[in-house]
PDB file as gemmi writes it, atoms N, CA and C in Angstrom:
CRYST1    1.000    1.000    1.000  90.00  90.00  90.00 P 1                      
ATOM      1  N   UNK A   1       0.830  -1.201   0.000  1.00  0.00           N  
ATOM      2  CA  UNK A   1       0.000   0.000   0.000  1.00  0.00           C  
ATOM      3  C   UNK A   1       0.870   1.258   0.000  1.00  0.00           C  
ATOM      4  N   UNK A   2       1.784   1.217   1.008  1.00  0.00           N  
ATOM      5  CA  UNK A   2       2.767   2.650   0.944  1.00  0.00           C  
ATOM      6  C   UNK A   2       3.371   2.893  -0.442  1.00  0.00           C  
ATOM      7  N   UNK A   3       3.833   1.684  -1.046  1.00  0.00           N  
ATOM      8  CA  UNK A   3       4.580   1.644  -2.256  1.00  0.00           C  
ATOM      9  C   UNK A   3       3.417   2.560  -3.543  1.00  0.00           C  
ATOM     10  N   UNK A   4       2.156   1.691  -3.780  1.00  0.00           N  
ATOM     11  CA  UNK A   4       1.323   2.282  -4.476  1.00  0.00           C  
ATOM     12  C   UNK A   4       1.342   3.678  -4.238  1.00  0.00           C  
ATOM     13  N   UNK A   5       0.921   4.804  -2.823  1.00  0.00           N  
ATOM     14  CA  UNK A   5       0.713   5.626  -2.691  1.00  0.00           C  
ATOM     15  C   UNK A   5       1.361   6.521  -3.441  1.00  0.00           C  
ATOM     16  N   UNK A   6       3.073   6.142  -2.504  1.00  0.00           N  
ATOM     17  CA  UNK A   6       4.314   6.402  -3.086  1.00  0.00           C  
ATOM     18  C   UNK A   6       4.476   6.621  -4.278  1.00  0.00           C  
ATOM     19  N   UNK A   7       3.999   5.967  -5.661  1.00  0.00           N  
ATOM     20  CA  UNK A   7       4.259   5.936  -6.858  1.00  0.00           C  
ATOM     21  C   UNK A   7       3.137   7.392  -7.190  1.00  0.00           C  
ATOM     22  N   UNK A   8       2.245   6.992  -6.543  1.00  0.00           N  
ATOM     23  CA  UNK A   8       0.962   7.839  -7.001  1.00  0.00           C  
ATOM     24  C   UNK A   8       1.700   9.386  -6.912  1.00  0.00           C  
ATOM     25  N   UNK A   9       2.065   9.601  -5.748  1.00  0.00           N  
ATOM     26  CA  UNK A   9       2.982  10.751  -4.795  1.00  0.00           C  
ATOM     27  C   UNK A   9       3.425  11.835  -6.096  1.00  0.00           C  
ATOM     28  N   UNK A  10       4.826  11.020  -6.111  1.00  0.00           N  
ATOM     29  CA  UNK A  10       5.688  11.206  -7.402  1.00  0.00           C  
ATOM     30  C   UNK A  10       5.059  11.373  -9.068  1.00  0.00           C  
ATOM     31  N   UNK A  11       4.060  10.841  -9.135  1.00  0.00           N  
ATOM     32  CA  UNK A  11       3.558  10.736 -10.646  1.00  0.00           C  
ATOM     33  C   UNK A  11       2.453  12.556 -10.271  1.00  0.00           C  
ATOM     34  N   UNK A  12       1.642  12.473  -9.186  1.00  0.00           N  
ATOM     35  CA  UNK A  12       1.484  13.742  -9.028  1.00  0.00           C  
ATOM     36  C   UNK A  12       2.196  14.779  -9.039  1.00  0.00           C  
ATOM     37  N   UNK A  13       3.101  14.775  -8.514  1.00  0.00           N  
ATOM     38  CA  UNK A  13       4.213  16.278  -7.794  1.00  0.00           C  
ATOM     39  C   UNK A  13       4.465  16.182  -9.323  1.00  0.00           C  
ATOM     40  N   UNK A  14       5.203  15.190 -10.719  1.00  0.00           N  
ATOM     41  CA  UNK A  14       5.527  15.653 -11.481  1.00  0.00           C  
ATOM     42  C   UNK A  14       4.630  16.120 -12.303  1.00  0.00           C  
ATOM     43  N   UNK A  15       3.294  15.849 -12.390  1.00  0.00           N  
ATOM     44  CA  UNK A  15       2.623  16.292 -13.361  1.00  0.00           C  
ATOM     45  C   UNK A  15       2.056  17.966 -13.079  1.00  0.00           C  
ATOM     46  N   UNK A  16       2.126  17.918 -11.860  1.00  0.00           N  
ATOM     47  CA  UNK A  16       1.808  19.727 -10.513  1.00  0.00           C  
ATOM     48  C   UNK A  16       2.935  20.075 -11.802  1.00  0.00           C  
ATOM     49  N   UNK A  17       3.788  19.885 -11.391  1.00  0.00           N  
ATOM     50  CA  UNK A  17       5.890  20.594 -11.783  1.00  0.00           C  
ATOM     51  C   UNK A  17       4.934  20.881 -13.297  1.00  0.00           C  
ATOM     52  N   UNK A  18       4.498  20.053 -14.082  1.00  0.00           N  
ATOM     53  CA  UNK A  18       4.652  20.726 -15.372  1.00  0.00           C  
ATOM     54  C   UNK A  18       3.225  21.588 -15.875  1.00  0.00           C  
ATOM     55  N   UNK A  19       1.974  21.337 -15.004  1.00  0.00           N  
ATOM     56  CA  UNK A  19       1.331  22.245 -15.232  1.00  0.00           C  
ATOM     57  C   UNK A  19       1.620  23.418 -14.253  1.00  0.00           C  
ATOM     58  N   UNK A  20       2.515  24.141 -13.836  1.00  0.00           N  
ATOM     59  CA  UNK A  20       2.723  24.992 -13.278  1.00  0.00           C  
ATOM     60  C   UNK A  20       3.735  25.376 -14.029  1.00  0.00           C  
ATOM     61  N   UNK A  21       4.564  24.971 -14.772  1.00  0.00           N  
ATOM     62  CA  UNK A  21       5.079  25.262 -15.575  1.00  0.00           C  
ATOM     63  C   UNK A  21       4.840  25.810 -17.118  1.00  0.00           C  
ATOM     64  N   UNK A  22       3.591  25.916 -17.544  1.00  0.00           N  
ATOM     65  CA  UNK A  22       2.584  25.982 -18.153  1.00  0.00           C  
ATOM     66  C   UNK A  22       1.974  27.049 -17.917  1.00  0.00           C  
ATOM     67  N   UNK A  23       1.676  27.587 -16.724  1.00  0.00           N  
ATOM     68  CA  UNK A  23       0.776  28.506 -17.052  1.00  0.00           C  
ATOM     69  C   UNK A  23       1.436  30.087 -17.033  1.00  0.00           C  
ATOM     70  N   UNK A  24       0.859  30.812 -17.634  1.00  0.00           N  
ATOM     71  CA  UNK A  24       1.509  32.036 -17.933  1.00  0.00           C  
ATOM     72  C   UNK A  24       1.876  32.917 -16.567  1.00  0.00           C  
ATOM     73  N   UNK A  25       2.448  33.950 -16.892  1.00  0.00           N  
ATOM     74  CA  UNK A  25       2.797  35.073 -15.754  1.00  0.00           C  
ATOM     75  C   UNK A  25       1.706  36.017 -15.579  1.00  0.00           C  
ATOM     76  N   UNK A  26       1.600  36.425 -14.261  1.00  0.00           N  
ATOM     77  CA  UNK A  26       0.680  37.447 -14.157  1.00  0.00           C  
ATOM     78  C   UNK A  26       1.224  38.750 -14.246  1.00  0.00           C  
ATOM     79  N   UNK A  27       1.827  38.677 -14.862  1.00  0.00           N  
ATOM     80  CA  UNK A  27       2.165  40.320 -15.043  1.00  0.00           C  
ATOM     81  C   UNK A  27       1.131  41.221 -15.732  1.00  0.00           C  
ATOM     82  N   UNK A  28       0.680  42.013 -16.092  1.00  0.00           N  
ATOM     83  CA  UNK A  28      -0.036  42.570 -16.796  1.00  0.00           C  
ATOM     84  C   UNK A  28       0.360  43.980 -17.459  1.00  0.00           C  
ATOM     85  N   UNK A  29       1.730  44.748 -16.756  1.00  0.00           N  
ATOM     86  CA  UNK A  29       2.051  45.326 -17.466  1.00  0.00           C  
ATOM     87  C   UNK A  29       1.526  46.814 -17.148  1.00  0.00           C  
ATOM     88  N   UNK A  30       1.226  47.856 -17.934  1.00  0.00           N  
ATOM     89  CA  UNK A  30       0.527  49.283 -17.785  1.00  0.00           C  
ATOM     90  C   UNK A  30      -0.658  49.336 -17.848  1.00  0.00           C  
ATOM     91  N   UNK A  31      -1.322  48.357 -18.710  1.00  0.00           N  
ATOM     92  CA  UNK A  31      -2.715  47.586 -18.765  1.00  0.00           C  
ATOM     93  C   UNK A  31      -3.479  47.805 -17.376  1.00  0.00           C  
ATOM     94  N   UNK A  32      -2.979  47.371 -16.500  1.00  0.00           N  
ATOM     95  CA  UNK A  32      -3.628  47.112 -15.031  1.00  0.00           C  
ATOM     96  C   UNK A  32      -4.049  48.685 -14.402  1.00  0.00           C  
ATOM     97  N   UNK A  33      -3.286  49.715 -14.927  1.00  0.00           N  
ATOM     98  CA  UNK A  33      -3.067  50.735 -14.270  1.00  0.00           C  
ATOM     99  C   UNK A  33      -4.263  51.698 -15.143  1.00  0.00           C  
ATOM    100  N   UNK A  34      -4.936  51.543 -16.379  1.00  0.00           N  
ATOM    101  CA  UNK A  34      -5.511  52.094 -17.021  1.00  0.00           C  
ATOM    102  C   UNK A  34      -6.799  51.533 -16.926  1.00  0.00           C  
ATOM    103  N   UNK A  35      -6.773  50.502 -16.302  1.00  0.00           N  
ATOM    104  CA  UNK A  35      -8.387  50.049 -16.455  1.00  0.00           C  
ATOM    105  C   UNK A  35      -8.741  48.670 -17.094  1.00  0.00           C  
ATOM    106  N   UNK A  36      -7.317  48.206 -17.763  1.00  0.00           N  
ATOM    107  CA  UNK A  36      -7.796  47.213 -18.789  1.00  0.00           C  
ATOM    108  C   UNK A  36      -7.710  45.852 -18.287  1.00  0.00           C  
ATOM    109  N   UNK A  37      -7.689  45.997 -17.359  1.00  0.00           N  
ATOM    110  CA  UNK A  37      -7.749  44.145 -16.334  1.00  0.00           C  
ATOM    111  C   UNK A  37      -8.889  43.978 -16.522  1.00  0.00           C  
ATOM    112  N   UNK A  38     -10.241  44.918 -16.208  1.00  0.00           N  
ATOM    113  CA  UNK A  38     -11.551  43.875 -16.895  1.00  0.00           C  
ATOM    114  C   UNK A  38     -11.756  44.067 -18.199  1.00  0.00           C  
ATOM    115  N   UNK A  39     -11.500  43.856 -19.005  1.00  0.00           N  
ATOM    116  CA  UNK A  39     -11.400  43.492 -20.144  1.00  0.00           C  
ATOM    117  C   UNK A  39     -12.390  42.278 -20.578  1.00  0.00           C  
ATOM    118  N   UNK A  40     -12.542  41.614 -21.939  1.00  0.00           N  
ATOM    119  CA  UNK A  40     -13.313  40.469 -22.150  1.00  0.00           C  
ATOM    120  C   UNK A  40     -12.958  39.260 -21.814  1.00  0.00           C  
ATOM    121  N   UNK A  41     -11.545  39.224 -21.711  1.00  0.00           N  
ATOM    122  CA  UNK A  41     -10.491  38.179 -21.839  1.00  0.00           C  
ATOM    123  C   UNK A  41     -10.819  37.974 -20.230  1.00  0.00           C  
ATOM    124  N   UNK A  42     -10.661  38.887 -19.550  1.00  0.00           N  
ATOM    125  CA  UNK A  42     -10.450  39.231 -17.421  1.00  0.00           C  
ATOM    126  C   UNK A  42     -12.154  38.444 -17.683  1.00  0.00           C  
ATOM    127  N   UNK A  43     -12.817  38.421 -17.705  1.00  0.00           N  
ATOM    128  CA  UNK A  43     -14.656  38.239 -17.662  1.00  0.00           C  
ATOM    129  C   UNK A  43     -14.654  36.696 -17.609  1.00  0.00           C  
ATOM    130  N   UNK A  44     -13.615  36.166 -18.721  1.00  0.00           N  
ATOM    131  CA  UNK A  44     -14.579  34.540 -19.249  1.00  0.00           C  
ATOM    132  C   UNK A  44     -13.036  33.985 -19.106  1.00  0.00           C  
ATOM    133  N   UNK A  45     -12.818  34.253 -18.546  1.00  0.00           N  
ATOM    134  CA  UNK A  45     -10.842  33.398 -18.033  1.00  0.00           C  
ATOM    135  C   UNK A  45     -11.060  31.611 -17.592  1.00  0.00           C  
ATOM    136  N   UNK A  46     -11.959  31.869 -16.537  1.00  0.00           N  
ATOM    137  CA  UNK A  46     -12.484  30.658 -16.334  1.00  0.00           C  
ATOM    138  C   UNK A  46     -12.337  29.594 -18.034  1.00  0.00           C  
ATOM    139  N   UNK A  47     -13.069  29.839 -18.627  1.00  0.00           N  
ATOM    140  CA  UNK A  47     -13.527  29.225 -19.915  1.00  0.00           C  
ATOM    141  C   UNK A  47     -11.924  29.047 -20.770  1.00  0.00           C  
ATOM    142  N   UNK A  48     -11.114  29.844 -20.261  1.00  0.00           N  
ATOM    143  CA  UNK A  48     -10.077  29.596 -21.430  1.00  0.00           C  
ATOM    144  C   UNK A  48      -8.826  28.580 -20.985  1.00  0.00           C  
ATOM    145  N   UNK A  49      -7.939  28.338 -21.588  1.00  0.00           N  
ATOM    146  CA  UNK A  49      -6.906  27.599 -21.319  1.00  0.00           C  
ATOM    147  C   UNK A  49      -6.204  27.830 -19.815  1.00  0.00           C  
ATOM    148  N   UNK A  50      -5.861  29.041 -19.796  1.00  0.00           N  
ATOM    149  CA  UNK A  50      -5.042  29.619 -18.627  1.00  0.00           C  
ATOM    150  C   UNK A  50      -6.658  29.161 -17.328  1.00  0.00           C  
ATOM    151  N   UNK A  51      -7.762  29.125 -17.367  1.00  0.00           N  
ATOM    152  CA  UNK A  51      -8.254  29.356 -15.832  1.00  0.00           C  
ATOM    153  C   UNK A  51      -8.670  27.638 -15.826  1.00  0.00           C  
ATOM    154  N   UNK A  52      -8.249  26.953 -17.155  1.00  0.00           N  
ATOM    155  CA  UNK A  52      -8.230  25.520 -16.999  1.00  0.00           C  
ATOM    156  C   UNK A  52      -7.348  25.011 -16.295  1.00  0.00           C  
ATOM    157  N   UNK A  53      -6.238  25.646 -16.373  1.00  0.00           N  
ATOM    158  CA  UNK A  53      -5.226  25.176 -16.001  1.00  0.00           C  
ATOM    159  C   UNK A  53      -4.861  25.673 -14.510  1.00  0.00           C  
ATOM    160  N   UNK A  54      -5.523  26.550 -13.976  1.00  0.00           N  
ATOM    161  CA  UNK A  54      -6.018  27.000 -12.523  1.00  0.00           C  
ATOM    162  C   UNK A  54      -6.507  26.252 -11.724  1.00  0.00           C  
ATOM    163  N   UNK A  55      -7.915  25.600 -12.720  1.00  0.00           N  
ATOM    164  CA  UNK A  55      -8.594  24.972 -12.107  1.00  0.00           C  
ATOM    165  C   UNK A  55      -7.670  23.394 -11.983  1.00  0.00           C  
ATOM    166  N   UNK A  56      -7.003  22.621 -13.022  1.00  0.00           N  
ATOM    167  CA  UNK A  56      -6.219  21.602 -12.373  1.00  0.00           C  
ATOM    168  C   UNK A  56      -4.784  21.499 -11.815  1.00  0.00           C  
ATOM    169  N   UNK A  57      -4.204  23.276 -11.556  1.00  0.00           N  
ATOM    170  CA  UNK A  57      -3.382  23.057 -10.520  1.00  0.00           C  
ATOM    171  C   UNK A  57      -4.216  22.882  -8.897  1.00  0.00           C  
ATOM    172  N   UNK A  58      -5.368  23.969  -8.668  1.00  0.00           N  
ATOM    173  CA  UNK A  58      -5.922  24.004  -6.992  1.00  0.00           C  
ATOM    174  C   UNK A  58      -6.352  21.959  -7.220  1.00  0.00           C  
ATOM    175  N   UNK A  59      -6.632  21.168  -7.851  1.00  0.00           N  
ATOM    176  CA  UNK A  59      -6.867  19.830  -7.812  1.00  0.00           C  
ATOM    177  C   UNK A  59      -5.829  19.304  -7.438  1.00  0.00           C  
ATOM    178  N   UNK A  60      -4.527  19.609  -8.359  1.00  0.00           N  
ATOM    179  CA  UNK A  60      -3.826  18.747  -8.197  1.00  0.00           C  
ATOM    180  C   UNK A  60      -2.592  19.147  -6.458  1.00  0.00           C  
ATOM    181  N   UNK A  61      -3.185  20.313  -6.595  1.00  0.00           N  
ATOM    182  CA  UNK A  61      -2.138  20.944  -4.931  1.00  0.00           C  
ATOM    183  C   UNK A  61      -2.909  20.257  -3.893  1.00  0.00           C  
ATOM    184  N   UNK A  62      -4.488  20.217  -4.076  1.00  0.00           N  
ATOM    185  CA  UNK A  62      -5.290  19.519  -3.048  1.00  0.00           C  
ATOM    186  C   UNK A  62      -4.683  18.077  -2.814  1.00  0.00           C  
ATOM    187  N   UNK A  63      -4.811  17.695  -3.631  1.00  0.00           N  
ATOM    188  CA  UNK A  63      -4.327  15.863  -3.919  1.00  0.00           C  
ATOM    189  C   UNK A  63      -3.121  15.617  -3.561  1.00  0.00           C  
ATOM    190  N   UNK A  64      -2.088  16.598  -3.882  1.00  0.00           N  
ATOM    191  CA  UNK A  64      -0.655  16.291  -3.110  1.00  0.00           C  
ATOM    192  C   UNK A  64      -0.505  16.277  -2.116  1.00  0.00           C  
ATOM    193  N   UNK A  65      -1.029  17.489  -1.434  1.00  0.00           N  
ATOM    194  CA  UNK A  65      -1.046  17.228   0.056  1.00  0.00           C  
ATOM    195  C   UNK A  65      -2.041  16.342   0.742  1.00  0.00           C  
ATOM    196  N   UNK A  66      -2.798  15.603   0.221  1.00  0.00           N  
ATOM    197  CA  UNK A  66      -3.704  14.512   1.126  1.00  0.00           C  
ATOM    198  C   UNK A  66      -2.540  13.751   0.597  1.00  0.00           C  
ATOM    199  N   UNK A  67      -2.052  13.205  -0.450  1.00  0.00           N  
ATOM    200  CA  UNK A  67      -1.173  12.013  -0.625  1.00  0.00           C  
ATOM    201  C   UNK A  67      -0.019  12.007   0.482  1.00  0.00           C  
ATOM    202  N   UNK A  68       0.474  13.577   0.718  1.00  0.00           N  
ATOM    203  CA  UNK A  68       0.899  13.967   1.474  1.00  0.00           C  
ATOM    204  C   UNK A  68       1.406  13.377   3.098  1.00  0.00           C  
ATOM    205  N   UNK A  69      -0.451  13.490   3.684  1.00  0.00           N  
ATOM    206  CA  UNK A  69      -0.704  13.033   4.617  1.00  0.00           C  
ATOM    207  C   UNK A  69      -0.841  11.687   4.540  1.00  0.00           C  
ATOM    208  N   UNK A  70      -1.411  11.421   3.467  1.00  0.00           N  
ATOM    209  CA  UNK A  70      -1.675   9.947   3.632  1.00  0.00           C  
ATOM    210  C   UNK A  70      -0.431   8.874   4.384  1.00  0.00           C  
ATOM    211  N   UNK A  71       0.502   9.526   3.101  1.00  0.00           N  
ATOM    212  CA  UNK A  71       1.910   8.569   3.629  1.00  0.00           C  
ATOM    213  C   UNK A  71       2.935   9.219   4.364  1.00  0.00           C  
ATOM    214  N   UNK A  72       2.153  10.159   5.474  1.00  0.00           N  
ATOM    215  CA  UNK A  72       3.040  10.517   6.345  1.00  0.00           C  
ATOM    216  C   UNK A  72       2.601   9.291   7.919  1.00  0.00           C  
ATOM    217  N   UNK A  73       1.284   9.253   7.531  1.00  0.00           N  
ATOM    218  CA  UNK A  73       0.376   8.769   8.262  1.00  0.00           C  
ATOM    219  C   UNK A  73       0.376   7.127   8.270  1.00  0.00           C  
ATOM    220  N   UNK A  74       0.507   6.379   6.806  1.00  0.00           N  
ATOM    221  CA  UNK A  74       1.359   5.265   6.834  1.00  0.00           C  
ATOM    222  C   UNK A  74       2.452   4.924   7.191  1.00  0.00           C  
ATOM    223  N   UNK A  75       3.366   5.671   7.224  1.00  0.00           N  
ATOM    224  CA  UNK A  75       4.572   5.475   7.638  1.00  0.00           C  
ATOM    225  C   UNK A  75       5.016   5.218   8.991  1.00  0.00           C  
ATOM    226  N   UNK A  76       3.823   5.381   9.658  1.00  0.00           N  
ATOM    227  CA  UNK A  76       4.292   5.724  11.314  1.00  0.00           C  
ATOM    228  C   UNK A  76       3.981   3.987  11.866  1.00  0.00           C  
TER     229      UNK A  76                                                      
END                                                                             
């Protein structure tokens, strides 16, 4: 069972590593300062690539740290 977890562990943290690696910078630049953060793009983010990829890093950060616990909690 630890072993399975274990594998699971590692196959998570690397797949976290590369969608975090993936997603863009928040910089925004002079943009922010003029008004243009709500924009159409700022409105429907959710819907696009970048708030996809939001949505399966907070999954996959959740899941690491229960795997986390899990096999801190096996181990003892």
């Amino acid at each position: 069972m630890v072993i399975f977890v274990s594998i699971v562990f590692v196959i998570v943290g690397i797949i976290l590593s590369a969608i975090i690696l993936m997603q863009e910078g928040r910089t925004q630049g002079l943009g922010s300062i003029g008004g243009m953060a709500d924009s159409y793009f700022g409105k429907i983010k959710g819907r696009t690539m970048e708030g996809t990829l939001q949505k399966i890093t907070k999954f996959g950060a959740i899941l690491f740290f229960v795997l986390a616990i899990v096999l801190n909690l096996l181990m003892k």
